[in-house]
N, C-alpha and C positions, 0 to 999 in steps of 0.2 A: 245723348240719353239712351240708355240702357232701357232693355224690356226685364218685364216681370210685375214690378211696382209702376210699370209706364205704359202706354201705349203704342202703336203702331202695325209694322208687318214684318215680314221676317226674310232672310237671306242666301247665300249661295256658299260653296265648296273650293276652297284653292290648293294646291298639291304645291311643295318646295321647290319642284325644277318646273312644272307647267298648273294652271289654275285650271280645275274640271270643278263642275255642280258636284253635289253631295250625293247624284244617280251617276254621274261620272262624265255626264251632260259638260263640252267647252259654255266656261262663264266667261262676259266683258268683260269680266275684272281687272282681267290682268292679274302677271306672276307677280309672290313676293319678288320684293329687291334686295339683294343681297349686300352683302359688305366684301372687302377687303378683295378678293380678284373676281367677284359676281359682276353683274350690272350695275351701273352708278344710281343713285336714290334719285329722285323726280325734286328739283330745286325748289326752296320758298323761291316768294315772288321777294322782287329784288329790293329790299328797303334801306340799301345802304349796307355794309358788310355788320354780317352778327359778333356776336359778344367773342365769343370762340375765335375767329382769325382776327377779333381785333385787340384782344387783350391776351388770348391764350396760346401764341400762334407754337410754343415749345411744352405745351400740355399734352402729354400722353398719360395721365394718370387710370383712364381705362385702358389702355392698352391690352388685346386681349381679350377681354370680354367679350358676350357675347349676347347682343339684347334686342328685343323684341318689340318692335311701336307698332302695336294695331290701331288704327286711326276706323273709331267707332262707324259703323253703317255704310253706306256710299252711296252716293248721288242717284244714279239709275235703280235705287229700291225702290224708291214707290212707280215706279210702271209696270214693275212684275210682281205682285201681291201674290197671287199662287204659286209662284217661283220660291220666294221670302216666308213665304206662311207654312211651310211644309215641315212636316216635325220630326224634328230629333231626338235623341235620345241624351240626358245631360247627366247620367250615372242615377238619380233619386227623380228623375220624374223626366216629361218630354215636352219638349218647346217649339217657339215656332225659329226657322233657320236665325231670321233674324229682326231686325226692325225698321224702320225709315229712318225716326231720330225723327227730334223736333228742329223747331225753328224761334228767332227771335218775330215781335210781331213786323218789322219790317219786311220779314223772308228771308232771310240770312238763316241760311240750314244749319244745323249740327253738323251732316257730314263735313259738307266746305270747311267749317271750323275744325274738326277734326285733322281732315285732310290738311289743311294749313299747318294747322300747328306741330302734328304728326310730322311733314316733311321739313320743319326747321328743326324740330327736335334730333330727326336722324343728321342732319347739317354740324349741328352744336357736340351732339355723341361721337362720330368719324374725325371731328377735330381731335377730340381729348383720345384717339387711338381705338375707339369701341370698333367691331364687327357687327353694323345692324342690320337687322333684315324687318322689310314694312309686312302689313298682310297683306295689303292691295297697292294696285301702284296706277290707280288716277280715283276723279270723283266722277267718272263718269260710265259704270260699267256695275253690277250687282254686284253682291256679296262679297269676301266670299261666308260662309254659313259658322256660324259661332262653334262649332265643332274643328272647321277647319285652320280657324283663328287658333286656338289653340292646339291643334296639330303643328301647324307650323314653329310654335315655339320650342316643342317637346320633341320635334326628328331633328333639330338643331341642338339640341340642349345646352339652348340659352341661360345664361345667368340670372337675368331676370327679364320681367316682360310687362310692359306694362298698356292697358288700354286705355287710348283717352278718349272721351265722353263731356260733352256737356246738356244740365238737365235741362228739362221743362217742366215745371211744377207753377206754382199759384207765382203770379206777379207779386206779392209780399216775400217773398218766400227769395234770401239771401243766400250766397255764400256756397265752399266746394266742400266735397269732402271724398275721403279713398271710399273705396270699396274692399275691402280685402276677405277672400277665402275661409270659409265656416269649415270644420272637421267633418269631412267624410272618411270615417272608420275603415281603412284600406284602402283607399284609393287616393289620398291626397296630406295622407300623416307627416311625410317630410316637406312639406312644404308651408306648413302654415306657420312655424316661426320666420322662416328666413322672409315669409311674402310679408307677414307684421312688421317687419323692422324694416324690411323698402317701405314699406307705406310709410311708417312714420318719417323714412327720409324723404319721400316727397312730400310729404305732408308738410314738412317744417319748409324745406325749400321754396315750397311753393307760395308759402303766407311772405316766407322772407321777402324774395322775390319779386310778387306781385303784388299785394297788397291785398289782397279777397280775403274776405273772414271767413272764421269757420261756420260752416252749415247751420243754422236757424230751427233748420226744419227737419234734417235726419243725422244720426250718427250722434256720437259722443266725442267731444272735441274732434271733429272732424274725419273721424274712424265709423264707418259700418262694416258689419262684419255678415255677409248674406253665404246659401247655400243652395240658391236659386237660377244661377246665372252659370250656364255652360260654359262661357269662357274662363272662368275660375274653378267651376269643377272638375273637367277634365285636364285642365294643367298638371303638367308633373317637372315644371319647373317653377321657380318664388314668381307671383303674379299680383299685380293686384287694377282694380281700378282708377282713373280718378273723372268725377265730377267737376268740371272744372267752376261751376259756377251755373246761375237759375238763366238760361235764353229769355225765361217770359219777365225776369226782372228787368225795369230799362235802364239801370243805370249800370248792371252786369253787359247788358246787352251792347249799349253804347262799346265799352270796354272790348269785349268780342268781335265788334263789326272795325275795329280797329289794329293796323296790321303792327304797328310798332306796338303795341299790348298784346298781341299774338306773339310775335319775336321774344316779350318777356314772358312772357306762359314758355316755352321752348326753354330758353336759360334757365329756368328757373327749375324746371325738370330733370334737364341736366346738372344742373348742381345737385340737384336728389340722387340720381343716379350715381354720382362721385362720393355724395357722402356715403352712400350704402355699399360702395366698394373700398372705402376708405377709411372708414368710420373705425 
């Protein structure tokens, strides 16, 4: 879950060779992981081998690339609230670093779902040849600050980048949808087609894939388009969000708390990913 239209608290600062606070303060974070001769990504947990070494094992169809999985929030936000709360500046107005994220009612966080899914995602991307780099590398450490999230995309200049998120909204309330980048007049004009057309490829991927409908309750076929959310507006590489589905719905949330439907949330991404470089 994303802040703006949500609630919560906010977040911390990471730098592409070492993770400093947004004052330049060392964060637990943890540094991004890198691809290709960087640090190795942080493994899913072991569910049997993924879609990728078990069907893909001569795919390199990314090869090359160069992409960006920020795994929404992280575990240690809500014990530092004035850490997370401190405000930045997001080009049209100022935010707080970051937010906690919701949770399913059982307690199954957002970040952990992020973090999970996020690290099988970068699993299934390095098979098919991708270079990715995470924004944080455990669930157990602050931020780092929606500013730094997308810095890290933009001194790499990723291909594309994508944050994953899932909401908290009214337990009626179904279904994913992207987020993708509003026109800020100068500061983010090349980007908002090519960040449109990833979104629609995970968009489609993602329905194919996993079987989650489209959002009920925001966006048009599964597309919102905000100018709210710092990670999207300081990007100056194609970005977009995904929602991946309602935590406080329980029959989403069942889905969630389950790791082989985590594993297809990840393939299923990745095939977004493929189609948007392939398409």
């Amino acid at each position: 879950m994303i802040y703006g239209r949500k609630f919560a608290t906010g977040l911390t600062a990471l730098a592409l060779g070492a993770l400093t606070a947004c004052n330049g303060a060392p964060s637990p974070g943890g540094s991004p992981v890198g691809g290709g001769g960087g640090a190795r990504p942080p493994t899913a947990a072991a569910d049997g081998p993924s879609r990728a070494s078990r069907n893909l094992p001569n795919d390199r169809s990314l090869r090359g690339k160069v992409i960006v999985v920020d795994p929404g929030h992280n575990g240690g936000n809500g014990g530092n609230p004035s850490y997370i709360n401190r405000q930045v500046d997001v080009i049209n107005g100022r935010k707080a670093c970051d937010t906690t994220g919701t949770a399913t009612a059982s307690g199954y966080s957002e970040a952990a779902f992020n973090w999970d899914v996020s690290t099988r995602l970068v699993k299934e991307l390095r098979a098919r040849g991708a270079r990715v780099l995470l924004t944080r590398t455990n669930n157990t450490g602050v931020g780092p600050c929606i500013t730094e999230r997308a810095a890290i995309g933009n001194r790499a200049k990723a291909d594309a980048a994508v944050s994953v998120h899932a909401d908290g909204a009214r337990p009626s309330a179904r279904g994913f949808h992207i987020i993708q980048p509003g026109r800020l007049r100068g500061h983010n004009d090349k980007i908002i087609a090519p960040s449109a057309r990833l979104g629609r490829a995970l968009r489609d991927a993602y329905r194919a894939g996993t079987g989650v409908p489209y959002s009920n309750y925001l966006g048009a076929n599964a597309i919102d388009t905000r100018t709210d959310l710092g990670g999207l507006n300081l990007s100056t590489v194609p970005k977009v969000f995904i929602e991946c589905g309602n935590m406080k719905n329980p029959g989403e949330a069942a889905k969630f708390t389950d790791p082989k439907f985590r594993q297809r949330v990840a393939d299923s991404l990745a095939d977004g990913f493929t189609a948007y470089f392939n398409g």
